[in-house]
C-alpha positions as CSV (number, residue, x, y, z in Angstrom):
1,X,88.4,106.2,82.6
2,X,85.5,103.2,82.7
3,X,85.0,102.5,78.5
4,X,82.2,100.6,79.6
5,X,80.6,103.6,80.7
6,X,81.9,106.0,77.4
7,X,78.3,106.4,76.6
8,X,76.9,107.8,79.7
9,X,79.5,110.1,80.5
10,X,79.2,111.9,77.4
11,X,75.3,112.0,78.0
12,X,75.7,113.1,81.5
13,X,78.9,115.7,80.3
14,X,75.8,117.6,78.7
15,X,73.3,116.9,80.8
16,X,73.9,117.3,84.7
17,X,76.2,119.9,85.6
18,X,76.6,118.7,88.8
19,X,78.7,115.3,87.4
20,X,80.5,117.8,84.7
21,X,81.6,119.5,87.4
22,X,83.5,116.3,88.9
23,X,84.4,115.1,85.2
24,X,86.4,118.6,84.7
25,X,87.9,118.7,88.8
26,X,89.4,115.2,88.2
27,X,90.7,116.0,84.6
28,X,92.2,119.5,86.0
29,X,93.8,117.1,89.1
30,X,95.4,114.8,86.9
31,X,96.6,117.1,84.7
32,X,98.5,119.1,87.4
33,X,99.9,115.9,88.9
34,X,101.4,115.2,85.1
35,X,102.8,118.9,85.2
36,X,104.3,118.4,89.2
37,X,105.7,115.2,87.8
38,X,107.4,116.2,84.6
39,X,108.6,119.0,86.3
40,X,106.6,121.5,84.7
41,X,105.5,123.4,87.6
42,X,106.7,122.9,91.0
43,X,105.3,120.7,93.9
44,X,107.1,118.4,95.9
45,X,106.3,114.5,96.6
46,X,104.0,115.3,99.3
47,X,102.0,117.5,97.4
48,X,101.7,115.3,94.3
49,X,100.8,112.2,97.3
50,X,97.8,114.5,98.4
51,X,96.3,115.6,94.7
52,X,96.2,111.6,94.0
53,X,94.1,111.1,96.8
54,X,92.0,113.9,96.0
55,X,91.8,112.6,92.5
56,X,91.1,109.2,93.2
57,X,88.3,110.1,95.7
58,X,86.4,112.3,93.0
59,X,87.0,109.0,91.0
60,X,85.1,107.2,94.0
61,X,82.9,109.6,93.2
62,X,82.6,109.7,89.5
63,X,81.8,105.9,89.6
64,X,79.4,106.2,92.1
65,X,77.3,108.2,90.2
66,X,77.8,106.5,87.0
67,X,76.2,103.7,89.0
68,X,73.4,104.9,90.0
69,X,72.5,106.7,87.3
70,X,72.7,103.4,85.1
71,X,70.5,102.0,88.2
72,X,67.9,104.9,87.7
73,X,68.5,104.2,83.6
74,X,67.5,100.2,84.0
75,X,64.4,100.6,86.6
């Protein structure tokens, strides 16, 4: 999730628990979707629907902030 970013996230992983926080929601998200899907715990289609969104907006989010903290890095 965003290479070009690699750097940052580990810095900000360490740094700002706030973002780490996000980082570790969105992993724990996708990996229960992988588990629903392989059928490794249960959830139906609806359910597995509902976490992607979730995930996807905390992914909104991750990038957001990786933004402006890059903006905040440069000025």
């Amino acid at each position: 999730m965003f290479p070009e970013y690699r750097e940052l996230i580990s810095e900000l992983k360490t740094t700002n628990r706030y973002f780490l926080n996000l980082f570790e929601k969105h992993n724990a998200l996708d990996q229960k979707i992988k588990n629903i899907e392989s059928r490794l715990e249960p959830g139906s289609h609806d359910e597995i629907e509902t976490l992607k969104r979730k995930k996807l907006a905390i992914k909104d989010d991750l990038y957001d902030f990786l933004q402006k903290s890059t903006f905040h890095r440069e000025a």
